[in-house]
N, C-alpha and C positions, 0 to 999 in steps of 0.2 A: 422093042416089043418082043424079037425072039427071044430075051435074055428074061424077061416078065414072064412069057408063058411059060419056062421051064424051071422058075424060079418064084415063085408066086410069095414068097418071104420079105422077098426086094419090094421099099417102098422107097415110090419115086417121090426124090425133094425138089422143093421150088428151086428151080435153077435161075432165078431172076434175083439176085441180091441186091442186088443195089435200087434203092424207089429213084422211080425216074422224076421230072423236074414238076411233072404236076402232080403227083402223090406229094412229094417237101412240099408244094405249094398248098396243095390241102392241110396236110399236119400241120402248117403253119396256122392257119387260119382254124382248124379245128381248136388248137391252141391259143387261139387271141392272141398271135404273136408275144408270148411268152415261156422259155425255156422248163420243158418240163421235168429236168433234174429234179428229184426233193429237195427239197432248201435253197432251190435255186434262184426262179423267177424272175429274170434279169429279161428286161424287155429284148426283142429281136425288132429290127427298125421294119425288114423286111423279109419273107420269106428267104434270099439269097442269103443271109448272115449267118441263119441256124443252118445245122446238120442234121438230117432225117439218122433215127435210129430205130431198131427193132426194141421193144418192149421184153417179148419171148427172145434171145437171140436167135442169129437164123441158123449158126451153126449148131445150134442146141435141138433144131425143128423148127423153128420158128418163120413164120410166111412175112413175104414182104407185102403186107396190106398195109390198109387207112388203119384198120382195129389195131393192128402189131404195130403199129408206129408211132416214136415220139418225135417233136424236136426241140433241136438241144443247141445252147450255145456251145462254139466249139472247144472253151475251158471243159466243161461237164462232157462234152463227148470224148475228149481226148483223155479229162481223170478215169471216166468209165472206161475206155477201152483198156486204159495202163491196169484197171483191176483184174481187167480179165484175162489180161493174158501172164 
């Protein structure tokens, strides 16, 4: 807070990265249990199988919600992440 008030430039970021088990449990079910990679679409049997991803990444800004989140089998999360970095 002292570091905000004399520095009003500083914008503070979501310090929660990682969705916890019942946000993947929603994304899942927002997703009809289906990986949301493009061209992907490979059923997910259950919630536990996919991997919650950010849509926005978070390191780009991007917030850990329900809106910013896909899920993704973890082929497509693992290709996606090898793009990014």
């Amino acid at each position: 807070a002292f570091l905000l008030h004399w520095n009003p430039e500083i914008t503070v970021k979501d310090n929660n990265r990682l969705f916890s088990e019942s946000e993947k449990r929603a994304l899942w079910l927002k997703a009809d249990g289906v990986c949301q990679a493009p061209g992907c679409g490979q059923r997910l049997p259950s919630w536990t199988t996919g991997e919650a991803d950010h849509v926005d990444q978070w390191a780009a800004g991007g917030e850990t919600t329900i809106e910013n989140g896909r899920i993704l089998c973890k082929a497509c999360n693992a290709s996606l992440a090898k793009h990014l970095s």
